[in-house]
C-alpha positions as CSV (number, residue, x, y, z in Angstrom):
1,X,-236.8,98.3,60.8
2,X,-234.8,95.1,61.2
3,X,-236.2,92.1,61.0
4,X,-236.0,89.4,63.9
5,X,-234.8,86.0,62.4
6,X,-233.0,84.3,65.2
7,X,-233.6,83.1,69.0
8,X,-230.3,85.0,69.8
9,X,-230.7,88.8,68.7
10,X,-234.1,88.5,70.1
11,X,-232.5,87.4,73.7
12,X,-230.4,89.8,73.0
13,X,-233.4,92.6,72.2
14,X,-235.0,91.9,76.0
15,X,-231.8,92.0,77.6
16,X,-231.3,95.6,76.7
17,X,-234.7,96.3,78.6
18,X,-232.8,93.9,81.6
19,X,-236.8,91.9,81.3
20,X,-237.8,88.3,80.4
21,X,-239.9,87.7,77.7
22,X,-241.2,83.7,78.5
23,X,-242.9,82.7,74.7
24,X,-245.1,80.2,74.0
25,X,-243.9,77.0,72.3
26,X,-245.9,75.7,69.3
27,X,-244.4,72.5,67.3
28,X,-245.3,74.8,63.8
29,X,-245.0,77.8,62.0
30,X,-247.7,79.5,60.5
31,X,-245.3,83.0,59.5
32,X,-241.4,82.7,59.2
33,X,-240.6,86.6,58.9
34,X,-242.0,89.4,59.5
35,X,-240.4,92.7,58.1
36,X,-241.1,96.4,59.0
37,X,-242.2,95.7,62.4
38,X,-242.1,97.4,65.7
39,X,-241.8,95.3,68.8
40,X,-244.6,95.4,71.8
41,X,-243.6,93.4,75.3
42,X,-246.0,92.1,77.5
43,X,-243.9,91.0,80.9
44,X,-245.0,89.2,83.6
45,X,-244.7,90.5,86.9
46,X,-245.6,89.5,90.4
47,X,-246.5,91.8,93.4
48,X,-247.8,90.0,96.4
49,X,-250.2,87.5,95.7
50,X,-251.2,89.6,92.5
51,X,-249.7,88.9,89.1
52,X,-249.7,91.8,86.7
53,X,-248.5,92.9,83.0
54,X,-246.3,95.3,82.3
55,X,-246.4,96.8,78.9
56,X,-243.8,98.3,76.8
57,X,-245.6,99.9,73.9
58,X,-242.7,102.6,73.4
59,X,-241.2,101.7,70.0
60,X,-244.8,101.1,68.6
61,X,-245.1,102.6,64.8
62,X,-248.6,102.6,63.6
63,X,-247.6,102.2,59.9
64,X,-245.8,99.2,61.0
65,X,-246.4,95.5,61.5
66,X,-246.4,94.9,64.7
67,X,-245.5,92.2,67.1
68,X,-246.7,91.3,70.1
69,X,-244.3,89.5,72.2
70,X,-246.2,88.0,75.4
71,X,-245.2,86.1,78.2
72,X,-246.9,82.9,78.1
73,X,-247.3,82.5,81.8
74,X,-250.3,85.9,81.4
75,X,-253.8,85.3,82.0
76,X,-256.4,86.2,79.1
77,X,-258.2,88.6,81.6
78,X,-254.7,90.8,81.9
79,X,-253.6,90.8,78.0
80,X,-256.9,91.1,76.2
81,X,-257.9,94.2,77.7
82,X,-254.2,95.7,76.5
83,X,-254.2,94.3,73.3
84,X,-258.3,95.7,72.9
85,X,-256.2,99.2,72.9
86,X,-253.8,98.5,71.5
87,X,-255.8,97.7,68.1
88,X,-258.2,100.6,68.7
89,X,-254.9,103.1,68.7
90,X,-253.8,101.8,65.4
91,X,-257.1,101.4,63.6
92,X,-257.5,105.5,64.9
93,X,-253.9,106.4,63.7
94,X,-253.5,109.3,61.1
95,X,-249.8,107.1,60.0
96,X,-251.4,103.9,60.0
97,X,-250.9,101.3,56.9
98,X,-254.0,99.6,55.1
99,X,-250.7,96.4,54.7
100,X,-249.7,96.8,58.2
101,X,-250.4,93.4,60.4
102,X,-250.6,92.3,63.9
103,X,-248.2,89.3,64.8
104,X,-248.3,87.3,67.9
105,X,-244.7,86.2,68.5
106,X,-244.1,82.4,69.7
107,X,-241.3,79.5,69.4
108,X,-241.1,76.9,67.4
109,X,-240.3,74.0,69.5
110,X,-239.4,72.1,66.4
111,X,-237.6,74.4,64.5
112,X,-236.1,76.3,67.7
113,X,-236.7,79.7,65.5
114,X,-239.3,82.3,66.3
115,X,-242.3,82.2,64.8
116,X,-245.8,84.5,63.9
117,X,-249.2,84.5,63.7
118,X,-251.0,87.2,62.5
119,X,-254.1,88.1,64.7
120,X,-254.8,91.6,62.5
121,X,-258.6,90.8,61.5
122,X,-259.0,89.2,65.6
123,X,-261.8,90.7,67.2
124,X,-262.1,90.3,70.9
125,X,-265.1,90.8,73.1
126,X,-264.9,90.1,76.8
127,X,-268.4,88.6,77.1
128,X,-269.9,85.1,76.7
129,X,-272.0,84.8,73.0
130,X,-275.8,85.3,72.4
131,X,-276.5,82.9,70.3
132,X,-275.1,79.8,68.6
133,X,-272.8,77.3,69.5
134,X,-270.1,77.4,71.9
135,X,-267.2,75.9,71.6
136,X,-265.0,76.8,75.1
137,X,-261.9,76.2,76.5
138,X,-262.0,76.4,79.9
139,X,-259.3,77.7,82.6
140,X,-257.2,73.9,82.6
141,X,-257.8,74.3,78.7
142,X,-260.0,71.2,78.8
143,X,-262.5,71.8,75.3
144,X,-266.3,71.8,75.9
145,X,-269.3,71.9,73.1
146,X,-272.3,73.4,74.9
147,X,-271.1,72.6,77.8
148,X,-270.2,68.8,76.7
149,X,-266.9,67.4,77.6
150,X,-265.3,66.6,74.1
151,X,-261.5,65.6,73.2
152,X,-259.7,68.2,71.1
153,X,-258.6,65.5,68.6
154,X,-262.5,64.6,68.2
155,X,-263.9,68.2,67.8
156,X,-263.9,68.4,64.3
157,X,-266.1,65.2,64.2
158,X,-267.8,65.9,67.0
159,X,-268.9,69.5,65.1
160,X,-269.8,67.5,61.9
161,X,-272.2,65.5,63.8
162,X,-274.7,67.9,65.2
163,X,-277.4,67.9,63.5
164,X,-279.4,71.6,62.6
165,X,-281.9,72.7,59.9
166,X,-279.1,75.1,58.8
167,X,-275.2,75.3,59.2
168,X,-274.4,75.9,62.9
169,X,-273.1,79.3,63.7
170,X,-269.8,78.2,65.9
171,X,-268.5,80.7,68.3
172,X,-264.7,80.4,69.9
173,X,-264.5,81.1,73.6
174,X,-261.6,81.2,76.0
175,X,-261.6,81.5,79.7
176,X,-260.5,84.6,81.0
177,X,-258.1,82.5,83.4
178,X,-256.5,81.0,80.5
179,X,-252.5,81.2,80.1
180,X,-251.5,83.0,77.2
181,X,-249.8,79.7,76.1
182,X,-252.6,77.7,76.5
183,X,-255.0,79.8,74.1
184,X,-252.2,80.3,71.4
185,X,-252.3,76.0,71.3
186,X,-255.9,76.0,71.4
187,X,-256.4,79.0,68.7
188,X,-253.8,76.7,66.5
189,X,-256.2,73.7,66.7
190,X,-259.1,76.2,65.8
191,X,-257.2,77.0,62.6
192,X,-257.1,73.6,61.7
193,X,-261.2,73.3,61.8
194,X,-262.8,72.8,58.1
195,X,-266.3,74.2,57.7
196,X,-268.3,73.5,54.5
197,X,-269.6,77.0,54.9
198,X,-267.1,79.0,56.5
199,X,-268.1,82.7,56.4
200,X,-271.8,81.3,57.9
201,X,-270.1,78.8,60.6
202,X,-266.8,80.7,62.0
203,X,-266.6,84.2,63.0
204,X,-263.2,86.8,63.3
205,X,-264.3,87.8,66.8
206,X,-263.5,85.9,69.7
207,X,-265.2,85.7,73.5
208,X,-263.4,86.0,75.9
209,X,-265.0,85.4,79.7
């Protein structure tokens, strides 16, 4: 497999499929390359008043990394779903790799070069949490804490200051009506978060409702 280094042989890549690929812009890069990969398209379409996905999942090698190229103008409730199966048909594959990892793909609006995150151990559950607290983006991507307003460059202070007998057990939600954009920024600013006790306070799985 080659590997996808510059903006123009992956322009190149969507041309051959004659589809637009819009990505999301992020001022940072979290994975330069990614080698061994097979490519999976999300495309925005529109029909009517409905907007849909398309998904091109042809080339997909389960002993592969994979990438996930989405348009960032998708809706949680539309990709999640698709990207739920995708992961279950890997996990279930005979060829899979124990090395092999899942990539969203984005810019780098700094850089102007692609870019990855790797979303392999991502859980994703289309239903609000049980228990513990919630922190929520909602479908503008304004951030509420149990349903109180708080500024994304005070969460992590915010989170420090409630009080509990034990650590808090912080669960990451996203509106279903979210852009695809929109919850690649806010998952960013998640990653940034500093727990004292991070495999009691943050989880892998993520709610999506």
């Amino acid at each position: 497999m080659k590997k996808i280094v510059l903006l123009g042989v992956f322009v190149l890549l969507f041309s051959c499929t004659k589809k637009d690929v819009l990505l999301p812009q992020i001022p940072e890069t979290i994975v330069s390359e990614v080698q061994d990969h097979s490519p999976i398209y999300m495309f925005f379409e529109v029909k009517g008043k409905d907007t849909l996905v398309d998904v091109n999942r042809k080339n997909s090698i389960s002993s592969t990394n994979w990438l996930f190229n989405i348009d960032k103008r998708l809706p949680l409730k539309l990709i999640i779903p698709e990207i739920q199966k995708l992961q279950a048909k890997k996990e279930s594959s005979v060829h899979k790799s124990e090395t092999a990892e899942n990539y969203f793909t984005y810019m780098d609006s700094k850089k102007k070069t692609l870019a990855f995150e790797p979303f392999t151990e991502t859980v994703y559950t289309m239903e609000q949490p049980t228990f513990g607290v919630e922190v929520y983006f909602d479908a503008h991507s304004e951030l509420f804490v149990d349903n109180v307003k708080v500024e994304k460059e005070n969460l992590q202070s915010y989170l420090d200051s409630l009080e509990s007998d034990k650590p808090n057990k912080f669960q990451f939600c996203f509106s279903k009506e979210l852009s695809f954009e929109a919850y690649l920024k806010n998952r960013f600013l998640l990653k940034k978060l500093n727990f004292d006790t991070p495999i009691l306070q943050s989880s892998t799985i993520e709610f999506i409702y």
